[in-house]
N, C-alpha and C positions, 0 to 999 in steps of 0.2 A: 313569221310568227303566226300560230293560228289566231283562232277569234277570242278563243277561250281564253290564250295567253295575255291578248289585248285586253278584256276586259277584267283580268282578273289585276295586270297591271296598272288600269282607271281604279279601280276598286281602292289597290293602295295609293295612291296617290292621294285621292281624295280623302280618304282614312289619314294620312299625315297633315294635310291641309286642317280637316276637321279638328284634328287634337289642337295645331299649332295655330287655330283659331279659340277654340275652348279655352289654352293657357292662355292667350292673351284676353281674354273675357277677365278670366282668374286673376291674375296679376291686375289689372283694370280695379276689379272691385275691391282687390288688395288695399291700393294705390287711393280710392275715394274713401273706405273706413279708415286709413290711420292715413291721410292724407298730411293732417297739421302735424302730427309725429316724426313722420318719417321726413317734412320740410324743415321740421327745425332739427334732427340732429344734421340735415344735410349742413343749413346754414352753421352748426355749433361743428362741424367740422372745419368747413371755410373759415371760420374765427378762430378758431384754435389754432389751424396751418399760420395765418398771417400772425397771431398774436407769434408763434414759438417764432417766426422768422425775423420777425422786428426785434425781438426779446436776442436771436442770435447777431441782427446787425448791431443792438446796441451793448452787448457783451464784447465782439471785437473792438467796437471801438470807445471803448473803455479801456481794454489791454492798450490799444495802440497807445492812445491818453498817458498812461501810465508809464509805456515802457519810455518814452520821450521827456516824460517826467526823471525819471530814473536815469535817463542817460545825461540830461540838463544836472542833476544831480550829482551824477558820479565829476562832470567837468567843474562843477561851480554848487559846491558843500552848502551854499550859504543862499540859494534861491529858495524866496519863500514862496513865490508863486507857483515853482515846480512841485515843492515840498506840500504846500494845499491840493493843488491837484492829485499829489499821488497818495495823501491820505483819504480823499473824495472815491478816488477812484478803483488803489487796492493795498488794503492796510496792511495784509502781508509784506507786500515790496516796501510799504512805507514803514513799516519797523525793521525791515533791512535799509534802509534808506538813515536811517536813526541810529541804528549801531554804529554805521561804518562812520556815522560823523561823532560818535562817541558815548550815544546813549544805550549803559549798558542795563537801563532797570525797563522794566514793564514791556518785556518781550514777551510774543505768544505764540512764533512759528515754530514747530517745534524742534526743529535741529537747529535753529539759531539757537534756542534757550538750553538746549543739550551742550551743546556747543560752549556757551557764556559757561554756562553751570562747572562745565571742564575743566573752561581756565581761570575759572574763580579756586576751583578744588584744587588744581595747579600751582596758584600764586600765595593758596595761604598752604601749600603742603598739608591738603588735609587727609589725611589715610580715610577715616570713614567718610569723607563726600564721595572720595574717589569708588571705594567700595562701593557704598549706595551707589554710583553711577553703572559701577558694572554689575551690580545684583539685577539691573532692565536686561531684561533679554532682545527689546528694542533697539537699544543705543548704539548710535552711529557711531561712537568710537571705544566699543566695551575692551576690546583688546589692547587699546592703547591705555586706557584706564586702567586696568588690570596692570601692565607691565609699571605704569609710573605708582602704583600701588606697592607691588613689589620693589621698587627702585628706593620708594623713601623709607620702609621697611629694612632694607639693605642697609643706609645710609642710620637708621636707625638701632643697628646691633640685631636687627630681629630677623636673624639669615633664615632659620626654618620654617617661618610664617612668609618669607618671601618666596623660600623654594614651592612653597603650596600653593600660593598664589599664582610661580609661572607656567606651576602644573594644568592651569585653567585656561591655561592661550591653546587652542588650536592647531596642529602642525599646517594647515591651508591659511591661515590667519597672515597679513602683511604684518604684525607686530612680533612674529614669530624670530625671526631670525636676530632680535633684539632681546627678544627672549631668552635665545639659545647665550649669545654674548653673554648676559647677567647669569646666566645659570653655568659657566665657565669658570665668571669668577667667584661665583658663592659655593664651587665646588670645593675651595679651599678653604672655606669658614667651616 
């Protein structure tokens, strides 16, 4: 290397030294004007991390709580200590917890109450519950709704208000081929 090449390669050096001195001057004075700012979002970070983590250890073991509640339950219908726990704990499960022991009023989950609502509409043969249930484009069992709409319809003398209604199952639908059945024999009404 000549001389020239040497010093022109000092030259940089020191030129990168210099800057990577200057930024940290920068950052320095950064750091003493928002000194308290930039300390407490540090600390409101730390508190945040620890609050969501505690907030997640006490979420699982509330589910745990609950699913032990639930399984005390499903063996022994009649534990009230299981039964307070799993209301404390998650009132979903405890209004399933409620049905299966036979309480069928003041449910809130909503395909239990879809559900309930079903075989309420089921048991009194009711043509417009059942409707209303399949006019939701939501409902867990519109298809089957549908078909027993048609079905008490049928059973009813009202064969061409049944064929239109099976006209509204689906060919991909599991109530289809039940479908197909009633509309075999209402081909001869």
């Amino acid at each position: 290397m000549s001389m020239k090449e040497n010093v022109d390669f000092v030259k940089g050096e020191l030129n990168s030294e210099e800057k990577f001195l200057e930024s940290f001057v920068k950052v320095e004075r950064v750091f003493k004007k928002y000194k308290f700012p930039i300390i407490a979002v540090v600390v409101l970070l730390i508190a945040l991390t620890v609050g969501l983590s505690v907030k997640s250890y006490m979420d699982e073991q509330n589910l745990i709580k609950a699913n032990k509640a639930f399984e005390t339950l499903l063996q022994n219908p009649k534990d009230e200590k299981a039964l307070s726990t799993l209301k404390e704990t998650n009132n979903k499960l405890y209004q399933v917890a409620s049905y299966i022991n036979g309480e069928k009023e003041n449910i809130e989950v909503k395909y239990l109450k879809e559900l309930v609502a079903y075989n309420k509409a089921l048991e009194e043969n009711s043509i417009e519950k059942l409707n209303t249930l399949s006019m939701q484009n939501d409902f867990l069992l519109k298809e089957f709704a549908i078909f027993n709409k048609a079905l008490l319809l049928a059973n009813n003398g009202k064969y061409e208000e049944a064929k239109t209604a099976l006209k509204l199952i689906p060919n991909d639908s599991k109530a289809f081929e039940l479908a197909n059945l009633l509309k075999h024999y209402l081909a001869t009404k």
